[in-house]
VMD Tcl script that builds the backbone (N, CA, C; Angstrom):
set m [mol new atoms 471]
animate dup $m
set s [atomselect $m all]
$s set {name element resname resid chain x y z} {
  {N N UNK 1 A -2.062 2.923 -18.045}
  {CA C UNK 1 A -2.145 3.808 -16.899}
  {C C UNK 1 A -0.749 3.999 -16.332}
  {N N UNK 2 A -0.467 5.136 -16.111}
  {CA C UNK 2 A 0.587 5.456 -15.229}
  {C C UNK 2 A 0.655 5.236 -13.863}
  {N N UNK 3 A 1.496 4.880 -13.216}
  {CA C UNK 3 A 1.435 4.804 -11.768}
  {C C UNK 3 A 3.127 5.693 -11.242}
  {N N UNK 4 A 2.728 6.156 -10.266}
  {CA C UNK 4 A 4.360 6.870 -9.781}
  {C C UNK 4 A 4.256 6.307 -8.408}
  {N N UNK 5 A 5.640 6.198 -8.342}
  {CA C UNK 5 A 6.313 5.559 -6.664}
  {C C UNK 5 A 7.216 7.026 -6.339}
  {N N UNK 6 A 6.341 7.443 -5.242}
  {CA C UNK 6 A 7.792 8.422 -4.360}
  {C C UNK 6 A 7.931 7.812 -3.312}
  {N N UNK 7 A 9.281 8.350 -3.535}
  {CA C UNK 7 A 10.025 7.440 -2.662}
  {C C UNK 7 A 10.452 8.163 -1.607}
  {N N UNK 8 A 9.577 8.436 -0.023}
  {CA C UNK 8 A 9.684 9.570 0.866}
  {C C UNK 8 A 11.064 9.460 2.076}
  {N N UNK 9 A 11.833 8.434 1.596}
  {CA C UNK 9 A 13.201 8.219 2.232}
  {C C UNK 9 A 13.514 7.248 1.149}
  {N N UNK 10 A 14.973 7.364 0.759}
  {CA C UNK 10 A 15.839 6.796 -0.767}
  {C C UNK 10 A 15.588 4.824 0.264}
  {N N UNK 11 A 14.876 4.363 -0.373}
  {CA C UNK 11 A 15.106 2.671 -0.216}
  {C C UNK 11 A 15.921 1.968 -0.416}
  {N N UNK 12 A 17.039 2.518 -1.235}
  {CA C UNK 12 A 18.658 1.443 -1.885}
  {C C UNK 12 A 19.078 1.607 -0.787}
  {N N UNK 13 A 19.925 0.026 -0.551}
  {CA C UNK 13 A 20.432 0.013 0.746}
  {C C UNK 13 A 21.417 0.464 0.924}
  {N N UNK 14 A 22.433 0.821 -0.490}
  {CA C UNK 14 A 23.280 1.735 0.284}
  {C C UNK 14 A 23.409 2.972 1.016}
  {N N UNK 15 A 23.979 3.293 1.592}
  {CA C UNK 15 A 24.081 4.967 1.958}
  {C C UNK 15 A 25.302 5.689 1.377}
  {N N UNK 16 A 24.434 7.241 0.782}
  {CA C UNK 16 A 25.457 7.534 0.527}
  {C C UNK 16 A 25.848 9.084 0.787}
  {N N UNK 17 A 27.204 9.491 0.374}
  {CA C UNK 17 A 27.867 10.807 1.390}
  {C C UNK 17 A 26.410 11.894 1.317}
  {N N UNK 18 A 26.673 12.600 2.493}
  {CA C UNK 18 A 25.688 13.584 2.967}
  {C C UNK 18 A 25.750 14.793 2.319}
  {N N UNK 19 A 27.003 14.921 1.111}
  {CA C UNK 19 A 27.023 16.214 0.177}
  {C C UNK 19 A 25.824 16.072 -0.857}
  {N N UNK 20 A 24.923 14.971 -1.153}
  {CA C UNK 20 A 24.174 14.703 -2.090}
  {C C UNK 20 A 22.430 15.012 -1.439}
  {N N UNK 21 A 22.074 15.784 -2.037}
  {CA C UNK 21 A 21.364 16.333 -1.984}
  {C C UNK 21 A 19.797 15.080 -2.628}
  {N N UNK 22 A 19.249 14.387 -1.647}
  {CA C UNK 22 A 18.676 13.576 -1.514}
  {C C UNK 22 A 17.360 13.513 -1.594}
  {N N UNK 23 A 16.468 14.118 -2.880}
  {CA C UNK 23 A 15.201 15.202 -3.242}
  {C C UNK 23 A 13.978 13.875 -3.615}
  {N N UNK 24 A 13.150 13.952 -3.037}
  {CA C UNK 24 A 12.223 12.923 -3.868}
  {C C UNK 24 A 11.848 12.409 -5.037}
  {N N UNK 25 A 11.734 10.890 -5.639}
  {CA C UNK 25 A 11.873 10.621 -6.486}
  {C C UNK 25 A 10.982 10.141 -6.889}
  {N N UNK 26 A 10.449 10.423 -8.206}
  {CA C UNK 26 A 9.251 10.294 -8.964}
  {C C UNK 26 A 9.370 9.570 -10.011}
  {N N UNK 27 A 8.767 8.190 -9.884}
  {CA C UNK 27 A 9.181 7.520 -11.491}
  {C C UNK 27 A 8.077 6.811 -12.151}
  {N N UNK 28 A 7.963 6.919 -13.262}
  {CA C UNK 28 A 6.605 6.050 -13.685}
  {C C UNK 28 A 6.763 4.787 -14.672}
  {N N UNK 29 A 5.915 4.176 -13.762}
  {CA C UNK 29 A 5.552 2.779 -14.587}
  {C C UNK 29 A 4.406 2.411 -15.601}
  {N N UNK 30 A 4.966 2.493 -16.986}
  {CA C UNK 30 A 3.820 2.336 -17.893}
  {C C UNK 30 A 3.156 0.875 -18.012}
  {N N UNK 31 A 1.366 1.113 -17.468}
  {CA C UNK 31 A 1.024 -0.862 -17.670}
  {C C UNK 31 A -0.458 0.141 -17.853}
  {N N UNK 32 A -1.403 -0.815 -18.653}
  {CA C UNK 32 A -2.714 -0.378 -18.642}
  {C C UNK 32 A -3.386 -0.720 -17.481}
  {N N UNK 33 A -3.064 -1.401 -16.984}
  {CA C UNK 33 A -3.936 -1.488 -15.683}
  {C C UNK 33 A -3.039 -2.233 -14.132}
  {N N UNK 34 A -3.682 -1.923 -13.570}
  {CA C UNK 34 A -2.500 -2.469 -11.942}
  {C C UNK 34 A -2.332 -3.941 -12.063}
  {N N UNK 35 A -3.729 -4.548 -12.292}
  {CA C UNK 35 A -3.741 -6.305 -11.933}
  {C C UNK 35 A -3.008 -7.202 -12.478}
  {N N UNK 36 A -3.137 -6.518 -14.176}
  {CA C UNK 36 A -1.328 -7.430 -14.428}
  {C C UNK 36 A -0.069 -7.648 -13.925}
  {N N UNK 37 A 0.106 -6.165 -13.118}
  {CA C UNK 37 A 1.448 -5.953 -12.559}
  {C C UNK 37 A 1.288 -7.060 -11.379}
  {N N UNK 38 A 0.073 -7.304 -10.621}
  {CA C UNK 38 A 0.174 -8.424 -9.522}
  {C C UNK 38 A 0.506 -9.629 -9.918}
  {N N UNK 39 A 0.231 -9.698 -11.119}
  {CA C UNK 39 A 0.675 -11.084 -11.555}
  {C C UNK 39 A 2.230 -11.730 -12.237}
  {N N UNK 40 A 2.516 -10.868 -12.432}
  {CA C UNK 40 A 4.313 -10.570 -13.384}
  {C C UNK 40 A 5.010 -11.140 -12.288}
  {N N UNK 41 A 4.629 -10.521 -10.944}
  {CA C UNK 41 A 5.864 -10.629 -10.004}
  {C C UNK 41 A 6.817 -9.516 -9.430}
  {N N UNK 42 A 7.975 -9.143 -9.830}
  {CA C UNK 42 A 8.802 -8.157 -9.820}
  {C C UNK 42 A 8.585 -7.271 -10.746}
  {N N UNK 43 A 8.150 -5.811 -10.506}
  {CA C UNK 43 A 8.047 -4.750 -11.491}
  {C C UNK 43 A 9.533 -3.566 -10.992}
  {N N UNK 44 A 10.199 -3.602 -12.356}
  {CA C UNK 44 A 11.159 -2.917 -12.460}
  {C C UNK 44 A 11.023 -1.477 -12.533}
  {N N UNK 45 A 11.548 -0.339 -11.513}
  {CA C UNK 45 A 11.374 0.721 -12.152}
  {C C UNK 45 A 12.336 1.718 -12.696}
  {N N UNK 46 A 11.988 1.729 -13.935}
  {CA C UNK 46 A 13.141 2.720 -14.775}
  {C C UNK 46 A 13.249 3.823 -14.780}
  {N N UNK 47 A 14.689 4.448 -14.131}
  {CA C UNK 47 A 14.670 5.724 -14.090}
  {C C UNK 47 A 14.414 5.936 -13.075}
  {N N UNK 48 A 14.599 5.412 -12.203}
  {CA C UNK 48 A 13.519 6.033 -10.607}
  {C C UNK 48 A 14.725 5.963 -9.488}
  {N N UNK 49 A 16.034 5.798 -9.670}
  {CA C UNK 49 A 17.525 6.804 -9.048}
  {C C UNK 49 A 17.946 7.847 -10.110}
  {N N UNK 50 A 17.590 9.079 -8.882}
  {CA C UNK 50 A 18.284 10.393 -9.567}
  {C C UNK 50 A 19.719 10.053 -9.888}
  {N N UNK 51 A 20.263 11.056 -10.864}
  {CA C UNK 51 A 21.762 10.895 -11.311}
  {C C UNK 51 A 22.290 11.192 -10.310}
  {N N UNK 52 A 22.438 12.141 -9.574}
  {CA C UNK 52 A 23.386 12.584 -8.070}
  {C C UNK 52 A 23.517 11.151 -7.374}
  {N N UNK 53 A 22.550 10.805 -7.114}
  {CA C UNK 53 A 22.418 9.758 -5.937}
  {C C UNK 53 A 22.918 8.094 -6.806}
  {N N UNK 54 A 23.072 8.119 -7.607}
  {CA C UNK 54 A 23.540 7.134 -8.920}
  {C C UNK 54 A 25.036 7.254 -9.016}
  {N N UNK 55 A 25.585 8.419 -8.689}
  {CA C UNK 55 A 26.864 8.596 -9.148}
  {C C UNK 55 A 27.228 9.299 -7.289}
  {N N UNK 56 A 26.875 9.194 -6.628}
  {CA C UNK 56 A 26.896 8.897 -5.063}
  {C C UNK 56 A 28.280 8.457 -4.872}
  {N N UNK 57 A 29.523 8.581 -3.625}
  {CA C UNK 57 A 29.994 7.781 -3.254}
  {C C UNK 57 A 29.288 6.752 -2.686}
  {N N UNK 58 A 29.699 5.099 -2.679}
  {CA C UNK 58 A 29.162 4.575 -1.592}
  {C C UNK 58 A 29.514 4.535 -0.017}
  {N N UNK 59 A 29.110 5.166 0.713}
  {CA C UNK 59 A 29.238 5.148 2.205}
  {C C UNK 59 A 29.364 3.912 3.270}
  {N N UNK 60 A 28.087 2.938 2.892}
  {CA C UNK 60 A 27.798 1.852 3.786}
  {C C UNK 60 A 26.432 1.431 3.232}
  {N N UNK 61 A 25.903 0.569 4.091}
  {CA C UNK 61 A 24.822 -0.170 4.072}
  {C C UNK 61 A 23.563 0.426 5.189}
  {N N UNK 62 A 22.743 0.648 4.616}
  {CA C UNK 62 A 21.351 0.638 5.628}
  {C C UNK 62 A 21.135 -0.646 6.547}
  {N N UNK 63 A 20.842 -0.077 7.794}
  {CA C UNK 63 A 20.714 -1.524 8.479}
  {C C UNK 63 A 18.996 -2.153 8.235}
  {N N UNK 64 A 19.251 -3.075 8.453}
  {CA C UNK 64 A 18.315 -3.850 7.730}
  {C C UNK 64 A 16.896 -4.156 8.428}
  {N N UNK 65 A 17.251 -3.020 9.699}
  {CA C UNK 65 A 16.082 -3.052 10.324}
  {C C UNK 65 A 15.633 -2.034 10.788}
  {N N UNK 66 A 16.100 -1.430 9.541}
  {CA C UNK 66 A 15.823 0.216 9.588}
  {C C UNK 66 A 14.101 -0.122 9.006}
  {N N UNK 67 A 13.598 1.405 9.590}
  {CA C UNK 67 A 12.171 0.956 8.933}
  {C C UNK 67 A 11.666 2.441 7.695}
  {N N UNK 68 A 11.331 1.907 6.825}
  {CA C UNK 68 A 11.151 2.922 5.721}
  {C C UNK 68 A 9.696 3.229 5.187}
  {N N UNK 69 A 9.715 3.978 5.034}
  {CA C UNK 69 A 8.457 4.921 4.900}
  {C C UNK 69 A 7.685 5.405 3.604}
  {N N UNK 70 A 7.309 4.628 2.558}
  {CA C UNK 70 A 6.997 5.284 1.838}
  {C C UNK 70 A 5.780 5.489 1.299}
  {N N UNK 71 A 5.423 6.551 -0.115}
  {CA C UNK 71 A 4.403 7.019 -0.500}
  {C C UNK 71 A 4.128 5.770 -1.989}
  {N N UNK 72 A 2.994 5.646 -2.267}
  {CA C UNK 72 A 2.715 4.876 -3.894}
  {C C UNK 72 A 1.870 6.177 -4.542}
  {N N UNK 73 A 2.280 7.136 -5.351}
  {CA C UNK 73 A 1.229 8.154 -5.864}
  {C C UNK 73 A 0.871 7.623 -7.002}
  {N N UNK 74 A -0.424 7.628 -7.515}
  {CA C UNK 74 A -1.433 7.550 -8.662}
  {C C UNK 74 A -1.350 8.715 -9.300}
  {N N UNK 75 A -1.588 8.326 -10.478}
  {CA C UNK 75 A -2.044 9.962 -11.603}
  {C C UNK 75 A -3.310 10.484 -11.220}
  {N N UNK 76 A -4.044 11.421 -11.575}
  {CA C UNK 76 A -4.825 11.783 -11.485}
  {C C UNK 76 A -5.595 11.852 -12.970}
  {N N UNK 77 A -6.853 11.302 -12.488}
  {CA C UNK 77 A -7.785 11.403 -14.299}
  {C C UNK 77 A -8.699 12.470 -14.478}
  {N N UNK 78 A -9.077 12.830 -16.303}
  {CA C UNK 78 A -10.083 13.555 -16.163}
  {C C UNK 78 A -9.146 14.523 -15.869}
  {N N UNK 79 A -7.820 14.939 -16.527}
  {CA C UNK 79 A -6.824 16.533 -16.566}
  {C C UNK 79 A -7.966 17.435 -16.896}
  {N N UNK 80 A -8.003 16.996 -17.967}
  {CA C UNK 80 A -8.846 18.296 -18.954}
  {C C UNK 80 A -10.091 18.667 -17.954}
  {N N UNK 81 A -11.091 17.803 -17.424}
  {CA C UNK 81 A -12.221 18.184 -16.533}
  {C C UNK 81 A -11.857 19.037 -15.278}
  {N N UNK 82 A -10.460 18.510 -14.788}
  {CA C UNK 82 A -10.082 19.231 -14.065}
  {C C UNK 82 A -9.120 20.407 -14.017}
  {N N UNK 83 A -8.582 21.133 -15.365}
  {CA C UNK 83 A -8.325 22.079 -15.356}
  {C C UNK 83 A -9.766 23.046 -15.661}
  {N N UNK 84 A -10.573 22.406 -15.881}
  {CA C UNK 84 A -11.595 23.206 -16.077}
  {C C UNK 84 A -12.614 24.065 -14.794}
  {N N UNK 85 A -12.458 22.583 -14.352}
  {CA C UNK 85 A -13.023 22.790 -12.548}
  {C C UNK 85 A -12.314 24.001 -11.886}
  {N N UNK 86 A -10.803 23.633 -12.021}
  {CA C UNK 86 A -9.481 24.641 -11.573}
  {C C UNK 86 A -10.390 25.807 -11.576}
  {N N UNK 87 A -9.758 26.464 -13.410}
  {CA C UNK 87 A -9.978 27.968 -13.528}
  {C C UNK 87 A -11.461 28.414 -13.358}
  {N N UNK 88 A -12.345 27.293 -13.176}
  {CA C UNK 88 A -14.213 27.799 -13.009}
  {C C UNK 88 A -13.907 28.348 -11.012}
  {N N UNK 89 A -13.316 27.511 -10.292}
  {CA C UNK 89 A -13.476 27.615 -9.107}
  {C C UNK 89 A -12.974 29.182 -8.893}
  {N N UNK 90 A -11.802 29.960 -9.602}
  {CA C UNK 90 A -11.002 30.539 -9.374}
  {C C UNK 90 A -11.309 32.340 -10.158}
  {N N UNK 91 A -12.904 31.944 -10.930}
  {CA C UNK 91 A -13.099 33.019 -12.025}
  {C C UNK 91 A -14.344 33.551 -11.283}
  {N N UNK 92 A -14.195 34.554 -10.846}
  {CA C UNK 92 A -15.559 35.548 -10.143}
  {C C UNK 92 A -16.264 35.461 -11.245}
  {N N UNK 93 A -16.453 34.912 -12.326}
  {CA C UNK 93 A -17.946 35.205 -12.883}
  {C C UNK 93 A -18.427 33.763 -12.858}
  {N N UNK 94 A -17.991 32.718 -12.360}
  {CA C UNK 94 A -18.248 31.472 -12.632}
  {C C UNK 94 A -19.414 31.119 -11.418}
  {N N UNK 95 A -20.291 30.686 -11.767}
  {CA C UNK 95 A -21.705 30.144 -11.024}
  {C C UNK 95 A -20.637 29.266 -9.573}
  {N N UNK 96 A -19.737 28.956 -9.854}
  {CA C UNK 96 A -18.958 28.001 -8.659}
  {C C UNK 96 A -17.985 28.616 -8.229}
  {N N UNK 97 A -17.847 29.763 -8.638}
  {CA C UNK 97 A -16.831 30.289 -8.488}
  {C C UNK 97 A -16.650 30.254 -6.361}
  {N N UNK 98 A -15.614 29.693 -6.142}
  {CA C UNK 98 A -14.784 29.167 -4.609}
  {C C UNK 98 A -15.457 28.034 -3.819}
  {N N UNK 99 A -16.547 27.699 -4.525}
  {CA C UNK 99 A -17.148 26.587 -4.148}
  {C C UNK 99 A -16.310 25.254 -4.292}
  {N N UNK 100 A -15.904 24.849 -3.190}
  {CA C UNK 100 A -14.439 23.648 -3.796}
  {C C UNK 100 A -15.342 22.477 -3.226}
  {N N UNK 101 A -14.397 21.356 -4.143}
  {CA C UNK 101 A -15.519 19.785 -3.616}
  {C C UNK 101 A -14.167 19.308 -2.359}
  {N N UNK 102 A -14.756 18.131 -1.946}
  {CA C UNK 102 A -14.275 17.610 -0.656}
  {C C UNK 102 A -13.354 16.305 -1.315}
  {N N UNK 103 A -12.860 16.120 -0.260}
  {CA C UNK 103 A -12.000 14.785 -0.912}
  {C C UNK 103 A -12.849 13.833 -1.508}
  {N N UNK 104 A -13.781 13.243 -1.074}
  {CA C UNK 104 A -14.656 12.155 -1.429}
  {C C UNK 104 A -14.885 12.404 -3.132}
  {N N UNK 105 A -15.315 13.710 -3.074}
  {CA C UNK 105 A -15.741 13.972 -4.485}
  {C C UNK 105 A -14.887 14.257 -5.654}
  {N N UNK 106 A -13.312 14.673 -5.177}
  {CA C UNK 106 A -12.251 14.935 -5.895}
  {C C UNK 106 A -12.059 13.318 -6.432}
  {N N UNK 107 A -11.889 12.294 -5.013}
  {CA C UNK 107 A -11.732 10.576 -5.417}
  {C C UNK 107 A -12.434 10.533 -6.583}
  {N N UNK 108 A -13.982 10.726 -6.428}
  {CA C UNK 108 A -14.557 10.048 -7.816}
  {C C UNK 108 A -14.553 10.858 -9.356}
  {N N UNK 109 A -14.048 11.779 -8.947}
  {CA C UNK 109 A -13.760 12.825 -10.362}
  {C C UNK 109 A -12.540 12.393 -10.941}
  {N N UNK 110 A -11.424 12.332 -10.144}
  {CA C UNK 110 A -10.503 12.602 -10.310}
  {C C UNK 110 A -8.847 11.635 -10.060}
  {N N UNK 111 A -9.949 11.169 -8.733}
  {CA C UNK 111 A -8.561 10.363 -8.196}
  {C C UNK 111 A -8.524 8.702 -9.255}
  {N N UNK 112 A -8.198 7.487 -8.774}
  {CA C UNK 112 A -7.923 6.610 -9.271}
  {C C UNK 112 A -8.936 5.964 -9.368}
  {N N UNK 113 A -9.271 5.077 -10.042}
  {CA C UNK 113 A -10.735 4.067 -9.822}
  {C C UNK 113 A -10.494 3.382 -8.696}
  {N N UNK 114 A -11.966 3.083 -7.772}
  {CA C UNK 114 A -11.569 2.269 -6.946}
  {C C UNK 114 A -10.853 0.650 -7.043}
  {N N UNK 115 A -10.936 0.020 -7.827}
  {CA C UNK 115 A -10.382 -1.121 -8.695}
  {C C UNK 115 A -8.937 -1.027 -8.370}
  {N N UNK 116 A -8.515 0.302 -8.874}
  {CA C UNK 116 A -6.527 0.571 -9.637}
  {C C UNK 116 A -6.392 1.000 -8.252}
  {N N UNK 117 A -6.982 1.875 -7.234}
  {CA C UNK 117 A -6.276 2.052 -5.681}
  {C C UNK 117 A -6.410 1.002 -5.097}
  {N N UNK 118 A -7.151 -0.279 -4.759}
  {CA C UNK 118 A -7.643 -0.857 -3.932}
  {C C UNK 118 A -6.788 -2.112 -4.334}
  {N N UNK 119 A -5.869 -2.224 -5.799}
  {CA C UNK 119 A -4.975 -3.048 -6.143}
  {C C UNK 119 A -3.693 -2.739 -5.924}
  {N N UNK 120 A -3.618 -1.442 -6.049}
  {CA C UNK 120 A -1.904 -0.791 -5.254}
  {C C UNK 120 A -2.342 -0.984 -3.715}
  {N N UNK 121 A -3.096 -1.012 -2.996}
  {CA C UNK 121 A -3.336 -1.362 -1.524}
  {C C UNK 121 A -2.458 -2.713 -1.265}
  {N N UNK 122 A -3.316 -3.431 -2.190}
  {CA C UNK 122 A -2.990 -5.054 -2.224}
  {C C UNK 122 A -1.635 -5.697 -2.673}
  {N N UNK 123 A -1.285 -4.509 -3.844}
  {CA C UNK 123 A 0.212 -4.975 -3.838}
  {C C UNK 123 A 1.215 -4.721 -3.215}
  {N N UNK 124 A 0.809 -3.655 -2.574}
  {CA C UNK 124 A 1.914 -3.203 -1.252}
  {C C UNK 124 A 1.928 -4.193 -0.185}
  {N N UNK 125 A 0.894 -4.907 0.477}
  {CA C UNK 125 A 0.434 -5.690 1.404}
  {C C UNK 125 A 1.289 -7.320 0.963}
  {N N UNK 126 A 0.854 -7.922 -0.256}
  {CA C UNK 126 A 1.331 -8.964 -0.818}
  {C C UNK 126 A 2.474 -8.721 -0.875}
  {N N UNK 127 A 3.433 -7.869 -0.821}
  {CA C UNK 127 A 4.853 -7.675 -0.972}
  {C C UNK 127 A 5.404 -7.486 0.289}
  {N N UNK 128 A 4.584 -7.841 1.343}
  {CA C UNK 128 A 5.076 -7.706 2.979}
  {C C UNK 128 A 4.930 -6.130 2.926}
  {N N UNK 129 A 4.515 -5.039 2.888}
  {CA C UNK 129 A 4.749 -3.563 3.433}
  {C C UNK 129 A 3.376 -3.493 4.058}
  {N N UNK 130 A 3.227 -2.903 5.417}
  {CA C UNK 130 A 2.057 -2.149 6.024}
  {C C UNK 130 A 1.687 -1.399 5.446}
  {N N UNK 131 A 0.306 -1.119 5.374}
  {CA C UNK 131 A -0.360 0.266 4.993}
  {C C UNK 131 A -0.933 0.525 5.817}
  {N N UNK 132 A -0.132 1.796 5.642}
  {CA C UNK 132 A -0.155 3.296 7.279}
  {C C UNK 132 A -1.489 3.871 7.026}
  {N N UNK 133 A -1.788 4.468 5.816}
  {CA C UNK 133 A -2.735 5.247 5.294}
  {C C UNK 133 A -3.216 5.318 4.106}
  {N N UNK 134 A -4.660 5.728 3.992}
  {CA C UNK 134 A -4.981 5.608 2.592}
  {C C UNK 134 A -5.834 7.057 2.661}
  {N N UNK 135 A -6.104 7.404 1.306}
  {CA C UNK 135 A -6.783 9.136 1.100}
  {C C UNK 135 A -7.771 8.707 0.672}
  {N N UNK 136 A -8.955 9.706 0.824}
  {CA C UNK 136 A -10.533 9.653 0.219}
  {C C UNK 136 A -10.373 10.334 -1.322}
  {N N UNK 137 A -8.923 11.087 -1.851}
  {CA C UNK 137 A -8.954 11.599 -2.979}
  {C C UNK 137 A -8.192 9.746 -3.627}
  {N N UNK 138 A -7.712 9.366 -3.091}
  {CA C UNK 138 A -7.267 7.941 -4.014}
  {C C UNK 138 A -6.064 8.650 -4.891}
  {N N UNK 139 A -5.128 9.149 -4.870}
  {CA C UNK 139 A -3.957 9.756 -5.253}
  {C C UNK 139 A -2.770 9.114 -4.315}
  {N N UNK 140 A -2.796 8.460 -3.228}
  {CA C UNK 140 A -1.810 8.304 -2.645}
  {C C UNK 140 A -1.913 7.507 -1.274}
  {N N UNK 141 A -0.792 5.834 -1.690}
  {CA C UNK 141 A -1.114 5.085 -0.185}
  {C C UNK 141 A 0.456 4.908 0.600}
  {N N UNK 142 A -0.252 5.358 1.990}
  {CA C UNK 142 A 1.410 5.148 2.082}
  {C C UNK 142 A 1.785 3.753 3.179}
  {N N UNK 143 A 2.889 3.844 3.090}
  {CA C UNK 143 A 2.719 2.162 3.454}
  {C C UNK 143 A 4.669 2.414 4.241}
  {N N UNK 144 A 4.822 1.274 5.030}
  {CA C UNK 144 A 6.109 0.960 5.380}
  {C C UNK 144 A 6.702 0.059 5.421}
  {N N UNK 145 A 7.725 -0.655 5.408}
  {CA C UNK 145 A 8.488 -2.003 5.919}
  {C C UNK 145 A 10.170 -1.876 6.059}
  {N N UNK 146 A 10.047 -2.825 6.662}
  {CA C UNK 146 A 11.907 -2.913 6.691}
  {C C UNK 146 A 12.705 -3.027 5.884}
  {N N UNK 147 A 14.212 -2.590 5.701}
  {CA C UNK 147 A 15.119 -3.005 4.700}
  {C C UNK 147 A 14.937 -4.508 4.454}
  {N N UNK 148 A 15.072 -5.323 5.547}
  {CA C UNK 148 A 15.038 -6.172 5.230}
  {C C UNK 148 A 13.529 -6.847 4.150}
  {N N UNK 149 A 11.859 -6.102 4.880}
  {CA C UNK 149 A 11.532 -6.785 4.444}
  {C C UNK 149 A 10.743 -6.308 2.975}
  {N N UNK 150 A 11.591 -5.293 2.078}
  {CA C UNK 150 A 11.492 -4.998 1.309}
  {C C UNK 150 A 12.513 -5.927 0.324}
  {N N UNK 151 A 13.292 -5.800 0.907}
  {CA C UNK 151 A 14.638 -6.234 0.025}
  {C C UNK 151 A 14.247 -8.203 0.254}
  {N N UNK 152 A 13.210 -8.624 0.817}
  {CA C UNK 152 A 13.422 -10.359 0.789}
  {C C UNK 152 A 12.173 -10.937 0.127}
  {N N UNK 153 A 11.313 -9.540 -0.763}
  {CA C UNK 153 A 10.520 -10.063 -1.646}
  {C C UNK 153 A 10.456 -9.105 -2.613}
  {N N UNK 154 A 10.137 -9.574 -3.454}
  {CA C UNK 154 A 9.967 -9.181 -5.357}
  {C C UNK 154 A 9.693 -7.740 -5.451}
  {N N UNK 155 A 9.608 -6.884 -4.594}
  {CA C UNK 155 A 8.763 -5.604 -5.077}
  {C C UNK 155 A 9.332 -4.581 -5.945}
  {N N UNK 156 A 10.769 -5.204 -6.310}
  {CA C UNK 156 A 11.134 -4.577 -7.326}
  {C C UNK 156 A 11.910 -2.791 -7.153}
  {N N UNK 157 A 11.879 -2.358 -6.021}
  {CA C UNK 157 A 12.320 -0.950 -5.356}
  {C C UNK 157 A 13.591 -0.915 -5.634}
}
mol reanalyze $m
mol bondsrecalc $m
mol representation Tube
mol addrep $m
């Protein structure tokens, strides 16, 4: 299973010059399932600093009690069912045609199993970060903590 981390403010503690154009970052971690990853410890993610922001001057340091904000996005399952859903919702001859489902029902079509969201909940939590919010589609939890208290356990960011 894929999992993606955006990252809705850059988490490296450095800072860097304001000519760099600082765009959200999307990176994925290949594991078949979440619960192993609770158990490893530190999960590394590759690829997940853009080149701009990689090749950055360094400016300074984030203070460490800055508080940061971010998103954990899930894939979405069931592509194929749901490009199908897509162009049926969208085709005047289709029996469903604009009839759209609700979040609840997108969750169980589509979004994550409850199992694989309800373990990214838990690993955000076990790694010291709050969780701000969670969705009824299960695509996305967002959660916060400090420089510091990101950076004084394993979570690997």
């Amino acid at each position: 299973m894929k999992i993606f981390l955006l990252l809705l403010l850059v988490i490296c503690c450095p800072v860097y010059s304001s000519e760099v154009s600082l765009t959200p970052v999307i990176s994925p971690i290949q594991t078949p399932s979440l619960t192993p990853a609770l158990k490893t410890g530190r999960q590394l993610l590759p690829g997940h600093v853009i080149k701009e922001l990689a090749t950055a001057p360094l400016v300074g340091d984030v203070p460490v009690t800055m508080m940061l904000h971010i998103g954990i996005g899930l894939p979405m399952r069931n592509e194929e069912e749901y490009k199908k859903l897509f162009d049926s919702l969208y085709d005047p001859n289709s029996p469903i045609y604009r009839k759209f489902i609700g979040p609840e029902e997108y969750g169980e079509k589509f979004g994550a199993s409850k199992e694989d969201y309800q373990a990214v909940i838990d690993f955000a939590q076990l790694h010291g970060l709050k969780v701000t919010n969670t969705f009824k589609n299960r695509l996305l939890v967002s959660a916060e903590g400090t420089v510091s208290d990101i950076l004084s356990r394993p979570v690997g960011l």
